[in-house]
C-alpha positions in Angstrom: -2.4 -1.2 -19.9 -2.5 2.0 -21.4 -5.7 2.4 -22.0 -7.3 5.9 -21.9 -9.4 4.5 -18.4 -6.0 3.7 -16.5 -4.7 6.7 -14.3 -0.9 6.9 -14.4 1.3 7.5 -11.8 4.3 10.1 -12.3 6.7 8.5 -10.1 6.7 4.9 -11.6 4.1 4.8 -14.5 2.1 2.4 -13.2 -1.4 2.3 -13.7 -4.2 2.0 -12.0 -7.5 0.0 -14.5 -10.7 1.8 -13.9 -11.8 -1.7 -12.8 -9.0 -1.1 -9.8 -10.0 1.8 -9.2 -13.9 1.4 -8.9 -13.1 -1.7 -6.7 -10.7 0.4 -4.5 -12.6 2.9 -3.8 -15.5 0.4 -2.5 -13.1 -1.4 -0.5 -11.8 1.6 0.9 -14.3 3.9 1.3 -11.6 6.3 0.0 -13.1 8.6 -3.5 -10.6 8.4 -6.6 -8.5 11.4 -6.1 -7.8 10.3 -2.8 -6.7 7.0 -3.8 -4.6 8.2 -6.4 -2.8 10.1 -4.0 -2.1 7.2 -1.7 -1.2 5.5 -4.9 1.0 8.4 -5.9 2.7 8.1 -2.2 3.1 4.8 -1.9 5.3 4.3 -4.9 7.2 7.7 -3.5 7.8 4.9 -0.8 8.2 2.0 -2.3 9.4 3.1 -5.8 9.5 -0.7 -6.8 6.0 -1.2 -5.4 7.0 -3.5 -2.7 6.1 -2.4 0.9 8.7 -4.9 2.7 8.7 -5.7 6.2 11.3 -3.7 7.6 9.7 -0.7 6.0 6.5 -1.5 7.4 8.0 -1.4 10.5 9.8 1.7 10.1 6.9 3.3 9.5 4.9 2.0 12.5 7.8 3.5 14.8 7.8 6.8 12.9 3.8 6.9 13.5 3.9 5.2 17.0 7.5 5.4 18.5 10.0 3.0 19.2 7.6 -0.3 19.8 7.9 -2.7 22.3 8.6 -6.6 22.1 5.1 -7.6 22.4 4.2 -4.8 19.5 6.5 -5.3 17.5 5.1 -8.9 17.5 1.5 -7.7 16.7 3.5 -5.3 13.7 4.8 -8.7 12.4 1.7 -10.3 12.4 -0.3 -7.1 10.6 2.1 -7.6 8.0 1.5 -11.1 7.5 -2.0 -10.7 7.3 -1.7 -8.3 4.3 0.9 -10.6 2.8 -2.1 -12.4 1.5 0.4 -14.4 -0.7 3.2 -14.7 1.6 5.8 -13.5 -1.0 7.4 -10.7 1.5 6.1 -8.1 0.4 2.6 -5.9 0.2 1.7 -4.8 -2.8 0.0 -1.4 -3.5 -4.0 -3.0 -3.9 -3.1 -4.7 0.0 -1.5 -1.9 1.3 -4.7 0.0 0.6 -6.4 -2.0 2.7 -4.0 -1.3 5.5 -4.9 2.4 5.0 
C-alpha cells in the first residue's frame, strides 16, 4: 500500500497501485496525470471516497439545471448502473467510468 509505485493523494492519502492506474487509464482513455487529478477531485468531493446518491444528483443539476421527473429518473438509474455492487455508494475506480 505504500509502495514506491502507488501515487498518493494529498487530500485523503489514498493511493492509487500502478496496477490501478495502468488499468484506468485503459479504461478511460484518460493519461496518468489526468487521472490523478480526477482522483485528486474526487476525494475534494467525496473526502470519504463515497460518491452517494444525493450528491450525484447535485451534481447533475449543477451541470444540467434543475432536472425534471422523467430525468431525474434516468439520474437514478445512472447511478445504479455504476453501483455495480449496490452498496449506495460509487467508489472512485466506478466513478471514473462515469467520467
Amino acid at each position: 500500500m505504500g509502495s514506491k509505485s502507488s501515487k498518493r493523494n494529498s487530500v485523503n492519502d489514498q493511493p492509487l497501485s500502478r496496477e490501478t492506474i495502468e488499468e484506468l487509464c485503459q479504461d478511460t482513455g484518460f493519461t496518468e496525470e489526468e487521472l490523478l487529478t480526477w482522483h485528486t477531485n474526487f476525494y475534494k468531493d467525496c473526502p470519504d471516497g463515497k460518491l452517494t446518491l444525493k450528491h450525484f444528483e447535485q451534481e447533475y443539476a449543477r451541470i444540467m439545471g434543475k432536472p425534471t421527473q422523467k430525468t431525474a429518473n434516468y439520474v437514478r438509474h445512472m447511478f445504479s448502473v455504476y453501483d455495480q455492487d449496490k452498496n449506495q455508494f460509487i467508489d472512485f475506480k466506478y466513478a471514473s467510468d462515469v467520467a
